[in-house]
VEXDREN-2710 file (C-alpha; in Angstrom, 1 decimal):
% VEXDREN-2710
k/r/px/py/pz
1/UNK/132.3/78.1/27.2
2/UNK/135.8/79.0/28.5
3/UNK/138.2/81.7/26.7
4/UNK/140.3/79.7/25.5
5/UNK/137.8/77.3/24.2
6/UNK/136.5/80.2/22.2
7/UNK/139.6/81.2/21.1
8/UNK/140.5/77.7/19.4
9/UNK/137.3/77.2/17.9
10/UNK/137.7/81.4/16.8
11/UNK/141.5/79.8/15.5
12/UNK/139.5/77.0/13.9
13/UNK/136.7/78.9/11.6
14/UNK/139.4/81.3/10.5
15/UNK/141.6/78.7/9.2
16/UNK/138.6/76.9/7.7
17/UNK/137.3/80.1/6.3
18/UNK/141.4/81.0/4.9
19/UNK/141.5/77.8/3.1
20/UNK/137.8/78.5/1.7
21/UNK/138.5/81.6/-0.2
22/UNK/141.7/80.5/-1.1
23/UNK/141.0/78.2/-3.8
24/UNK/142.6/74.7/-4.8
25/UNK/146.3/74.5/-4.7
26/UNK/147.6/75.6/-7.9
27/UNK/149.8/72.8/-9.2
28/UNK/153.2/73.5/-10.9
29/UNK/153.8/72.1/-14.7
30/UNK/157.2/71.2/-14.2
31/UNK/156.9/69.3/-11.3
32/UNK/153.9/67.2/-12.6
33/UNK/155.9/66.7/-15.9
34/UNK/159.0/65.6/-14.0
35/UNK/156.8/63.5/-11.3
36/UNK/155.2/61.3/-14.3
37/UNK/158.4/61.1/-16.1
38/UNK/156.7/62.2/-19.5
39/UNK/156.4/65.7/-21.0
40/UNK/153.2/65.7/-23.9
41/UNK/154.0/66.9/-27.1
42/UNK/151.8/67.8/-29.6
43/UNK/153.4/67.9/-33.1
44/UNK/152.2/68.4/-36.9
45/UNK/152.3/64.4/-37.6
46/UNK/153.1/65.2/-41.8
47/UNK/155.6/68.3/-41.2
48/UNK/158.5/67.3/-42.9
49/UNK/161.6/68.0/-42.4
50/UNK/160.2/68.8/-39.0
51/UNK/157.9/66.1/-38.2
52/UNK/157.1/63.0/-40.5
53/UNK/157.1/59.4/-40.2
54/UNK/160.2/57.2/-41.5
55/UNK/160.5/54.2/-43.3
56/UNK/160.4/52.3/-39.9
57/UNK/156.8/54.4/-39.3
58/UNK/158.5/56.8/-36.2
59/UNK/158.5/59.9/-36.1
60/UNK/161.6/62.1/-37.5
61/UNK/162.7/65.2/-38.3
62/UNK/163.5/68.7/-36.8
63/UNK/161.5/69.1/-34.1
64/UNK/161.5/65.0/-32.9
65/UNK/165.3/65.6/-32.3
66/UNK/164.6/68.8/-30.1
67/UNK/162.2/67.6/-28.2
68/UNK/164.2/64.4/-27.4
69/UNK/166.9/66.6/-26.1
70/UNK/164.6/68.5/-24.3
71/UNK/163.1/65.7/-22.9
72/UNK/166.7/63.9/-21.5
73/UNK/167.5/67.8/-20.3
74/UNK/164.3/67.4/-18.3
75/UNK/165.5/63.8/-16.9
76/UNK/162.2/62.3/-18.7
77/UNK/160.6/60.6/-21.8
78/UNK/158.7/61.9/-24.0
79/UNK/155.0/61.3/-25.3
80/UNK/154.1/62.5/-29.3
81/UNK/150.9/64.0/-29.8
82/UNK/149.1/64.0/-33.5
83/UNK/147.6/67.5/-33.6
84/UNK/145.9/70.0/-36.3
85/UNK/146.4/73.7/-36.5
86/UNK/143.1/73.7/-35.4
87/UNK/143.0/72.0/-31.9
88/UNK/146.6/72.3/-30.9
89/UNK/146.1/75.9/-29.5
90/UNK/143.0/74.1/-27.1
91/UNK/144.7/71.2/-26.6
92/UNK/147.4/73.0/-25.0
93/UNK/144.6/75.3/-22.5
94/UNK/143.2/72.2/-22.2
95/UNK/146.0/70.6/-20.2
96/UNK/146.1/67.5/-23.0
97/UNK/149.4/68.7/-23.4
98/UNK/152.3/70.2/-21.5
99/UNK/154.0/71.6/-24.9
100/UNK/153.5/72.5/-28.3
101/UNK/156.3/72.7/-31.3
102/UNK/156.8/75.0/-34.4
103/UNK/154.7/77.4/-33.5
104/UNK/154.7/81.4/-34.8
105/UNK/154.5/84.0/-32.0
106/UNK/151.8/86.7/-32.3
107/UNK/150.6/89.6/-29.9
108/UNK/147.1/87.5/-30.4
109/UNK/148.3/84.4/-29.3
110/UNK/150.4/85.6/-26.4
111/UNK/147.5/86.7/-24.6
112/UNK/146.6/82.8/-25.1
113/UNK/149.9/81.0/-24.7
114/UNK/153.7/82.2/-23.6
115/UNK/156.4/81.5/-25.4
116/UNK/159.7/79.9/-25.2
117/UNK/162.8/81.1/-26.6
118/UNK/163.0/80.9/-31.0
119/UNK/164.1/77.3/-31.4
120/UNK/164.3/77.0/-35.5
121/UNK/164.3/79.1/-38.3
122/UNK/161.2/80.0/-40.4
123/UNK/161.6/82.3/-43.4
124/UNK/160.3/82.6/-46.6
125/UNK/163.2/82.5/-48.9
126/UNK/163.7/83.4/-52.5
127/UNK/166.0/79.9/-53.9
128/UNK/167.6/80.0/-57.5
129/UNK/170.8/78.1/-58.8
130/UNK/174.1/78.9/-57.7
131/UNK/174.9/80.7/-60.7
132/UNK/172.3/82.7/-61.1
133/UNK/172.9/86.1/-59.6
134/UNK/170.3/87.5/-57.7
135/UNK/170.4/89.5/-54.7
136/UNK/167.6/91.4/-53.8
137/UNK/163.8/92.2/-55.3
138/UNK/164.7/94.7/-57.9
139/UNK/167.3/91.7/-59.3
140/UNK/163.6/89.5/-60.2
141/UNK/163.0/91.8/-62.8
142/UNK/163.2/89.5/-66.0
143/UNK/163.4/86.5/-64.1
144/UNK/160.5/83.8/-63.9
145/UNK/159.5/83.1/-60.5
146/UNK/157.3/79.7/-59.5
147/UNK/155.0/80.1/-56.2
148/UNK/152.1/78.2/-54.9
149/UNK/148.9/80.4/-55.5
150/UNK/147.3/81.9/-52.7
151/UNK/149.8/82.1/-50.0
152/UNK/152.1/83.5/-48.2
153/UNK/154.9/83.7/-50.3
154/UNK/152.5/84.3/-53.3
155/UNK/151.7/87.9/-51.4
156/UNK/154.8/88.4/-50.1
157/UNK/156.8/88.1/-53.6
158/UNK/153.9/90.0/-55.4
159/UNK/154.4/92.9/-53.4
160/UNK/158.0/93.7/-53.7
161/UNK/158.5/92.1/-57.1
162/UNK/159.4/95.2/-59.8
163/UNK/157.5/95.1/-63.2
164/UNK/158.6/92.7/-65.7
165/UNK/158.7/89.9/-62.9
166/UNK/157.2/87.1/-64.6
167/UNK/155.5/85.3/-61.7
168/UNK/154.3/81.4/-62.6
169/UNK/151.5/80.6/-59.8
170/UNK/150.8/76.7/-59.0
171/UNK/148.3/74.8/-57.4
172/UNK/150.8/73.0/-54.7
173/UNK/154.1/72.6/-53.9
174/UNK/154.7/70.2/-56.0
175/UNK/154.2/72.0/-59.0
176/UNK/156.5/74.7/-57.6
177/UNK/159.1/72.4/-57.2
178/UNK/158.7/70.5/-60.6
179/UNK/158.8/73.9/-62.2
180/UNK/162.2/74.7/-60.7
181/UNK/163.8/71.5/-60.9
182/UNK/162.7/71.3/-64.3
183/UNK/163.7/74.7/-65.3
184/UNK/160.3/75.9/-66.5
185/UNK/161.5/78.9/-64.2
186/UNK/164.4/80.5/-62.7
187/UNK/163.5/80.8/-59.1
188/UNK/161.1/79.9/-56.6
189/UNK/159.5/81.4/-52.9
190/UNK/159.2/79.4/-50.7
191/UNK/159.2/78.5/-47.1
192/UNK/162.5/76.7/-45.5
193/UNK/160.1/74.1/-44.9
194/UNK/159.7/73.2/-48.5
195/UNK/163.1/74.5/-49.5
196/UNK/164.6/72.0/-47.7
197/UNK/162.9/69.5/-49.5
198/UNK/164.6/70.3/-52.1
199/UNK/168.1/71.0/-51.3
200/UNK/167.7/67.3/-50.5
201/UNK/167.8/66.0/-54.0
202/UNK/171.2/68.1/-54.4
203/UNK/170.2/68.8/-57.6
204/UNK/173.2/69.8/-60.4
205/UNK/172.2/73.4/-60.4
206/UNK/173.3/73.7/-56.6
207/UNK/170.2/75.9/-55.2
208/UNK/170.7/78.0/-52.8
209/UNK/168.8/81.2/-50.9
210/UNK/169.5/84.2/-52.5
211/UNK/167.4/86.7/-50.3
212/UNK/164.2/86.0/-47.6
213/UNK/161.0/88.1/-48.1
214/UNK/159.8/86.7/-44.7
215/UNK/162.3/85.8/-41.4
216/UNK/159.6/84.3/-38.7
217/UNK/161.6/81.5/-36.2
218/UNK/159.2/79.4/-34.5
219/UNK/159.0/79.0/-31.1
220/UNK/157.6/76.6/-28.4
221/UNK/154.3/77.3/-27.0
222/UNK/153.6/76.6/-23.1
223/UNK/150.6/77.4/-20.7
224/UNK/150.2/81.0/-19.0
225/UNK/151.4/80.7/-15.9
226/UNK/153.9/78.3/-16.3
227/UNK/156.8/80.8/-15.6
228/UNK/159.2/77.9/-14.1
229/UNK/158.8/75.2/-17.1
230/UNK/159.1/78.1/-19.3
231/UNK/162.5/79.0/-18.3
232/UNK/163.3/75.6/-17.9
233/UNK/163.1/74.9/-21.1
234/UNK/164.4/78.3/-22.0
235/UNK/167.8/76.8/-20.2
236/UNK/167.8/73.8/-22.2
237/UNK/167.6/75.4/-25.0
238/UNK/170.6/77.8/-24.6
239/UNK/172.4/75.1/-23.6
240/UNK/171.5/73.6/-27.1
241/UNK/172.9/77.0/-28.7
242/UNK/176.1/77.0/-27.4
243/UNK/177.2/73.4/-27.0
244/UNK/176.3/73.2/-31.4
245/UNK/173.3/70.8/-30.8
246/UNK/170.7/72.5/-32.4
247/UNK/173.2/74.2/-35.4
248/UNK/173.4/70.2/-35.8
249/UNK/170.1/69.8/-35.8
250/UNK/169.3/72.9/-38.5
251/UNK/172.1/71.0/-40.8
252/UNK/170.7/67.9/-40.5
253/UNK/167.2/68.8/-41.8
254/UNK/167.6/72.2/-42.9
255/UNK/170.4/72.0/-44.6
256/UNK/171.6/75.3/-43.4
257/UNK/173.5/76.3/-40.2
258/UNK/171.3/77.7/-37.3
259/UNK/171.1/81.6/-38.2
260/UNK/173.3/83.4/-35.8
261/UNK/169.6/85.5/-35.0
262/UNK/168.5/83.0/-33.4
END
């Protein structure tokens, strides 16, 4: 064999050999996402006011109008995804989706998923009438308080709440807002979730937050690795902040301007 035969076919094995040990091609999120023209969504399908469907059976709320402005900032459409708290975390790993909504950010689930930027408020909020003066925890001391038993508020109101609180635990939700709008009680805890609920009745006694026990915005969950969809969407999203679209957005469904924290 002549030398440069054997130095082609010595070429040849060490390119076969390169592209051996160095895996399949990694493919890039973004450009798939912007390639199919669709981004995947999965979204709590009864979330309201972030997710629910509307008379006309769509989906509405919070989080359908950010995602359709993420989607257009993206140049694409985009596809909703039923999900539960228990397979949205796999379904995400699983590449069934690209993105996942309202999602709390953890030091255990960042070793799972990374995060976007906060996109909407979460907190945990003491509400009470307008005219009712409360400020802080030692001001629940003689007041009645409604909560739904066994969560998070229920904890997070029993700790700080001074003796001679009168705490009235329900079953649901519903009983926690009966009880207020009633006026079996005073106040209530509650998410911003559930508080927006009611703000939407404007009921007479004007409710309003009077102090949060809990201030956890949720933020948008993508795959490890994904560093330039990530900040893609990062850049929507500021653009979102500063041009007033998502303080819209918070007003709309929320009933409350976008906290400047966020």
């Amino acid at each position: 064999m002549r030398a440069f035969e054997t130095r082609s076919l010595a070429v040849t094995l060490g390119a076969a050999l390169a592209l051996l040990f160095a895996g399949p091609a990694i493919a890039d999120e973004l450009d798939d996402i912007v390639a199919a023209g669709v981004i995947k969504v999965g979204i709590f399908e009864d979330f309201p006011p972030f997710s629910s469907a509307g008379t006309d059976l769509k989906s509405q709320g919070y989080d359908i109008d950010v995602i359709n402005a993420l989607a257009a900032g993206l140049g694409v459409k985009s596809e909703l995804i039923g999900i539960t708290g228990q397979n949205r975390i796999p379904s995400l790993t699983e590449h069934k989706l690209n993105l996942l909504v309202s999602v709390g950010v953890s030091d255990e689930r960042k070793k799972v998923v990374a995060f976007t930027a906060p996109y909407a408020p979460y907190s945990i909020d003491v509400v009470g009438p307008k005219s009712l003066e409360v400020k802080g925890p030692a001001d629940l001391a003689g007041k009645s308080v409604a909560v739904n038993r066994g969560t998070l508020e229920d904890t997070s109101v029993t700790e700080v709440a001074p003796e001679g609180t009168d705490i009235q635990r329900f079953n649901d939700y519903n009983g926690v807002i009966s009880a207020f709008l009633s006026g079996q009680v005073q106040l209530m805890v509650v998410g911003n979730d559930v508080g927006a609920a009611v703000l939407a009745k404007q009921p007479a006694s004007e409710p309003e937050s009077k102090f949060q026990l809990l201030n956890s915005p949720s933020a948008m969950a993508v795959n490890l690795g994904e560093d330039r969809l990530q900040a893609k969407l990062d850049e929507i999203l500021a653009t979102m902040k500063t041009d007033g679209t998502l303080d819209a957005i918070s007003r709309k469904w929320l009933f409350i301007p976008l906290p400047p924290e966020l």
